[in-house]
C-alpha positions in Angstrom: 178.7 11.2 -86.3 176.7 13.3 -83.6 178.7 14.3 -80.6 177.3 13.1 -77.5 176.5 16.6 -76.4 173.8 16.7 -79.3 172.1 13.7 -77.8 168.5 14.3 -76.4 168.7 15.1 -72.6 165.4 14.3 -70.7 164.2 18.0 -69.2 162.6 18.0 -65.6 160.2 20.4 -67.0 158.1 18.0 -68.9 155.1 15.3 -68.5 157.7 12.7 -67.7 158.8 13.9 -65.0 158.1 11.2 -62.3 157.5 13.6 -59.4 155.2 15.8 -61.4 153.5 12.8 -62.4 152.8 12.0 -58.5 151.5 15.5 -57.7 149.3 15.2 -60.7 148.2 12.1 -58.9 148.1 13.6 -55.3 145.9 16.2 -56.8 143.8 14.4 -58.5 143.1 12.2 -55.6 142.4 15.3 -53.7 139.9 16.2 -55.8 138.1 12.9 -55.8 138.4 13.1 -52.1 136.9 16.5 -51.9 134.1 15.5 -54.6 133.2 12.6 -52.6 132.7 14.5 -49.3 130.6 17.3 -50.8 128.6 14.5 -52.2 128.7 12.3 -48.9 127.1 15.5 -47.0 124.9 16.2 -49.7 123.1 12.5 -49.8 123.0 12.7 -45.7 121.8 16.1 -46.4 119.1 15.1 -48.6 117.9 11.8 -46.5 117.6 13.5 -43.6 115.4 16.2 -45.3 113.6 13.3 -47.0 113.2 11.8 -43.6 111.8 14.7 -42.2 109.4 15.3 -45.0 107.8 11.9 -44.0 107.0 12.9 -40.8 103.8 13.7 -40.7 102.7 17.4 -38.7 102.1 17.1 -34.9 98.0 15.5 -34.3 96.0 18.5 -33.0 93.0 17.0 -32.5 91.8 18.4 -35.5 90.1 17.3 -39.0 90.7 18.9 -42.0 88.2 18.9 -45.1 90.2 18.3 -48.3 88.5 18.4 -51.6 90.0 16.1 -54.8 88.6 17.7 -57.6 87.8 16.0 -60.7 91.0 15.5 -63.1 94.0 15.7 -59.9 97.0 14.5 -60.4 99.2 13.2 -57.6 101.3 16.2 -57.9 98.4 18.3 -58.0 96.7 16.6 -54.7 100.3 16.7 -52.6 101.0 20.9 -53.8 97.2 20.7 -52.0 97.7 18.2 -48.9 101.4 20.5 -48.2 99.3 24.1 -48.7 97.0 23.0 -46.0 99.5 21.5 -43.6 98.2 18.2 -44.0 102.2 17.1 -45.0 105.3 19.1 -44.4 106.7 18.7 -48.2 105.4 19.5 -51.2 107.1 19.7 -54.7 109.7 17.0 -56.0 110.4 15.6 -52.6 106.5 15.4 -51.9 106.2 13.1 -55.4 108.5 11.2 -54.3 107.3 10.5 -51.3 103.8 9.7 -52.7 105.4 7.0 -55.4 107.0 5.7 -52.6 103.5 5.4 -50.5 101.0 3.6 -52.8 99.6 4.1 -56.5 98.9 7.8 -57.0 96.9 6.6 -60.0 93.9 5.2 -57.4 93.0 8.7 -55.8 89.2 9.7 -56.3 88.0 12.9 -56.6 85.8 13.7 -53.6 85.3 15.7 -50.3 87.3 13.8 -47.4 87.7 14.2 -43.4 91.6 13.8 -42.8 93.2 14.0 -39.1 96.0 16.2 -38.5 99.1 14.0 -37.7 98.2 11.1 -40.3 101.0 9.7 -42.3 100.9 10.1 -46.1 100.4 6.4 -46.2 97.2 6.7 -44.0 96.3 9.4 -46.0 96.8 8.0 -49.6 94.7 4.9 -47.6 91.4 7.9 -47.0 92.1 9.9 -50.7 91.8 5.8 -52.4 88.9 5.0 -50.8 85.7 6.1 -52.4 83.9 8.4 -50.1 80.7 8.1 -48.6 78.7 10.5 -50.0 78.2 13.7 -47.5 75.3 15.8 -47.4 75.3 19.2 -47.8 73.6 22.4 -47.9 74.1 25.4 -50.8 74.2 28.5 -49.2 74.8 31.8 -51.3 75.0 34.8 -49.9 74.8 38.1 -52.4 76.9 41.3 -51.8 76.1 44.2 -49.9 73.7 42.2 -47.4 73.6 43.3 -43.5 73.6 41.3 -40.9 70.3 42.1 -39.3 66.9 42.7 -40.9 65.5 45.6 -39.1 62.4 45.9 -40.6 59.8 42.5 -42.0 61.0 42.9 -45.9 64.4 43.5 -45.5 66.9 40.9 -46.6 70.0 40.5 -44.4 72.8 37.4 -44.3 70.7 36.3 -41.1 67.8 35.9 -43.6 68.9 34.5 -46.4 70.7 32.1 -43.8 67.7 31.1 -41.9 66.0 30.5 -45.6 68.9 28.3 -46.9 69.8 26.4 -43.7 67.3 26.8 -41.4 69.0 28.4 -38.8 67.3 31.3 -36.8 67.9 34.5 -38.3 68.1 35.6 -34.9 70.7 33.2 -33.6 72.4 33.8 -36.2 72.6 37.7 -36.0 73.7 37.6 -32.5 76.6 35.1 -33.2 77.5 37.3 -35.9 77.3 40.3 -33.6 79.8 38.7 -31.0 81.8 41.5 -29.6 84.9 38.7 -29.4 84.6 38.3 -32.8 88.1 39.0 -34.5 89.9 38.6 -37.8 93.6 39.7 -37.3 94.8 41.7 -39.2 91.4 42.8 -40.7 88.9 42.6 -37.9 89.5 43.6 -34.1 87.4 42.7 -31.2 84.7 44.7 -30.6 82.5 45.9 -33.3 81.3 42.4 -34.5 81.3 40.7 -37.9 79.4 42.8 -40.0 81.3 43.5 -43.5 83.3 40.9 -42.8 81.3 37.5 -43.9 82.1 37.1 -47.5 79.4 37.2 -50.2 79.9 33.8 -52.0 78.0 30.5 -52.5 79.3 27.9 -49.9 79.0 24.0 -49.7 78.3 23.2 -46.5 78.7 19.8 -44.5 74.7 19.2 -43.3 75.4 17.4 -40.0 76.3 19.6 -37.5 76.1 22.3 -39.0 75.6 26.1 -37.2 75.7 29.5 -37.5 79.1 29.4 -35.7 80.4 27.2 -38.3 78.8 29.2 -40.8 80.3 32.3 -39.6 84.0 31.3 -39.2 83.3 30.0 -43.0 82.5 33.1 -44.2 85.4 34.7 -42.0 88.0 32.7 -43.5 86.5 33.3 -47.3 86.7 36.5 -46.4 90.6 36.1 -45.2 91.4 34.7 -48.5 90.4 37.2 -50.5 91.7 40.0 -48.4 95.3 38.2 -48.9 94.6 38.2 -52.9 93.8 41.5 -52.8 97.0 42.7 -50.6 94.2 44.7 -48.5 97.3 44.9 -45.2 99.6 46.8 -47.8 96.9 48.4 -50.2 95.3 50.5 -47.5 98.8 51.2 -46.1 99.2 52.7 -49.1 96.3 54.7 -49.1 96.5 56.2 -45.4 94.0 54.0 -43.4 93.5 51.0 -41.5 92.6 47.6 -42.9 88.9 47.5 -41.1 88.5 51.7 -42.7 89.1 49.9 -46.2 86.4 47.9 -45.1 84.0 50.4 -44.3 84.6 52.2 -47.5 84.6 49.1 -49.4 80.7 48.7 -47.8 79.4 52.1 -48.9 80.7 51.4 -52.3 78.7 48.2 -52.6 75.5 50.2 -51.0 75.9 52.9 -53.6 77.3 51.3 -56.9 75.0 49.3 -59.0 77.3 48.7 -62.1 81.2 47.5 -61.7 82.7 51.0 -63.8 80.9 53.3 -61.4 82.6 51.7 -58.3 86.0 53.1 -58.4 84.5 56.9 -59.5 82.6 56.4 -56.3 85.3 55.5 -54.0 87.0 58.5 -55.4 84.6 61.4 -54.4 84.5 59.3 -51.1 88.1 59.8 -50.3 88.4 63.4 -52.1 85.6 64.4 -49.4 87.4 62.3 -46.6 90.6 64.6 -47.7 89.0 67.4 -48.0 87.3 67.0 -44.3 83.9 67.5 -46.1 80.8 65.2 -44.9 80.2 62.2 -47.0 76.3 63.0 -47.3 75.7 59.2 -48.0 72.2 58.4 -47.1 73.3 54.4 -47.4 74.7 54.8 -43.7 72.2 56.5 -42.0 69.6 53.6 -43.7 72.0 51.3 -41.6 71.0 52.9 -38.2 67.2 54.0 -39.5 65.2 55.7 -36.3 62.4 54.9 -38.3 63.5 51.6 -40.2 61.3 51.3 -43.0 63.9 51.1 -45.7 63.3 55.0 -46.5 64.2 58.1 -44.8 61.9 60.7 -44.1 63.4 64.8 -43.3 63.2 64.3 -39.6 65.5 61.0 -40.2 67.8 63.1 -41.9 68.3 65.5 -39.4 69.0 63.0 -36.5 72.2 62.7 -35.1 74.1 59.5 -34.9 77.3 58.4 -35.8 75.8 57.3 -39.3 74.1 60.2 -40.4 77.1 61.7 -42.7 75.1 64.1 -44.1 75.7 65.7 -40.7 78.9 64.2 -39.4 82.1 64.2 -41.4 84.6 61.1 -41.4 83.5 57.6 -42.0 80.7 55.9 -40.2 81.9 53.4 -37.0 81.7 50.4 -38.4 81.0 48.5 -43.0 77.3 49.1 -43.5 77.1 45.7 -45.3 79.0 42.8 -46.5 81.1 44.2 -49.7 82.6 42.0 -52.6 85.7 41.6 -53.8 84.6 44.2 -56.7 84.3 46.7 -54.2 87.1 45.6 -52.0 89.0 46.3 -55.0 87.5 49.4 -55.6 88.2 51.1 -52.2 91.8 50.0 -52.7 91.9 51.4 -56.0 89.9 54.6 -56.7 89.9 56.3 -59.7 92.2 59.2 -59.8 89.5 62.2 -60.3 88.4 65.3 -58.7 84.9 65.0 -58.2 83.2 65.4 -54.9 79.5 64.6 -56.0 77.4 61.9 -57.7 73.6 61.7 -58.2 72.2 58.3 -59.6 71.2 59.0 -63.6 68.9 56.8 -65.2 69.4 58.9 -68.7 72.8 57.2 -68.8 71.8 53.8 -68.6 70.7 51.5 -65.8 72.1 51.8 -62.3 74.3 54.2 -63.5 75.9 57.7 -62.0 76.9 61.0 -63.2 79.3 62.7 -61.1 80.7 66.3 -61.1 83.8 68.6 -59.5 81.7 71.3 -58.3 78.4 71.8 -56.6 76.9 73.9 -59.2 77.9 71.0 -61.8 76.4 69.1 -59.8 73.0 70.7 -59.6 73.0 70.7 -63.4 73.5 66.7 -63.1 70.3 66.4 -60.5 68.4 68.5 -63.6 69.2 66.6 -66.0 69.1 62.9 -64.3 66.1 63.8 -62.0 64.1 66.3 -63.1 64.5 67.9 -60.2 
């Protein structure tokens, strides 16, 4: 028979223990507890976001045109209504706030008028409601354009938008020219518009329409692509100012007549901008003609104005025509060479340039491309 001091003794150490069972308890409760308040704060957290998103932006008086294109979704039409401040939410919070507004499955592709300020209700109420059908004028506008004719054939943006719209070439050019006109960062007040109304084709609204509203157009195209471009940074980069990029970016477009001769060109421009050298690019002093007749004769190229740089080194005052983004891209990328000169070169194809390191090279180039 076992002695009683062999019998089993319950240890205080183990499982069974009543008080560790209660701390186990108290713990566990504690964690609950803790669980439920992060989760309490997170809900209030998230309604009152949610509530915010469904206010809709302050009412500035203002309409905005939004464009539904064919095959939308709701997501894609709320990423589109948030990126033009139309709602303050896109993303998941956004589609749910559209399921919770109406059908997303009854928006219409189409051009619509929406106020700032409107609810997403009132504007699920415009986007479901087939639109009465807007007229409009196509207006296209082809790179490297002036603004200004200055002589009968010529064909400037004030042209081809008095051809297109019917607005006066001349009102047009003298809005364009406004003095007040800016484009921060791009575009400061002074010189006027010129290089700075984007080359594109544009839908425009018929009624009402002017060359102010035409201009701002082309203005904020033209801030668009700037952005996609990184022009602020990219001419940081390169050691000049955003509206110098510009003014490269124009002789380019004047000079280049196929896309893999534009960043060649923009390098002999900056190699003879380093090198203090005149630019010698008859393009500008065409620009400011004393004879405009769309040729220069050998007492035009010995006058003196600020675009004649065959005469005066640096850049000319102000873009010498409206550049693309080609050319944009161009005078923010140049080729890395060493040439200084170019001479146009029909031998090697149409439009196209031959370009050389030194003057005598480049004397062999005229021979061979010119005859001459």
């Amino acid at each position: 028979m076992a002695s009683s001091t062999d019998e089993p003794r319950p240890s205080y150490l183990t499982e069974a223990d009543p008080e560790h069972d209660r701390r186990r308890r108290r713990v566990a409760l504690v964690v609950v507890l803790a669980m439920l308040s992060v989760l309490v704060v997170g809900v209030a957290f998230a309604n009152t976001s949610y509530n915010r998103c469904k206010q809709p932006p302050a009412a500035d008086g203002r309409t905005v045109s939004f464009d539904v294109p064919d095959g939308a979704t709701g997501h894609d039409v709320i990423a589109a209504l948030a990126d033009q401040g139309l709602i303050r939410c896109g993303g998941f919070v956004g589609d749910m706030m559209l399921r919770s507004a109406g059908d997303p499955n009854g928006i219409l592709a189409g051009t619509y008028r929406i106020p700032v300020g409107s609810t997403l209700g009132q504007i699920l109420t415009i986007v479901t409601t087939p639109p009465k059908r807007v007229p409009t004028v196509r207006l296209t506008v082809p790179e490297g354009l002036r603004i200004r004719s200055t002589y009968a054939p010529e064909r400037s943006v004030s042209s081809v938008v008095q051809q297109e719209t019917g607005i006066s070439a001349d009102a047009f050019a003298k809005a364009a020219e406004n003095p007040k006109l800016t484009l921060p960062p791009y575009l400061p007040a002074g010189p006027g518009a010129e290089g700075f109304l984007f080359p594109d084709t544009y839908q425009l609204v018929k009624k009402g329409l002017d060359a102010k509203t035409i201009i701002h157009t082309m203005l904020d195209q033209f801030d668009k692509e700037a952005q996609s471009l990184d022009l602020v940074s990219g001419a940081k980069a390169l050691g000049y100012t955003p509206y110098q990029i510009v003014v490269i970016a124009s002789m380019i477009e004047r000079e280049a007549q196929v896309d893999h001769d534009r960043p060649l060109i923009a390098s002999v421009i900056y190699n003879r901008l380093a090198a203090n050298n005149t630019l010698g690019i008859d393009a500008t002093l065409l620009y400011d003609d004393p004879t405009p007749d769309g040729s220069l004769s050998t007492s035009d190229l010995q006058t003196d104005t600020p675009y004649n740089t065959r005469i005066n080194a640096g850049l000319p005052p102000t873009p010498i025509a409206s550049p693309g983004a080609k050319s944009l891209e161009a005078a923010l990328h140049p080729a890395d060479t060493m040439y200084f000169y170019y001479v146009a070169c029909p031998p090697d194809g149409p439009g196209r340039h031959r370009f050389a390191v030194t003057y005598q090279q480049h004397l062999r180039n005229v021979q061979e491309c010119l005859g001459g």
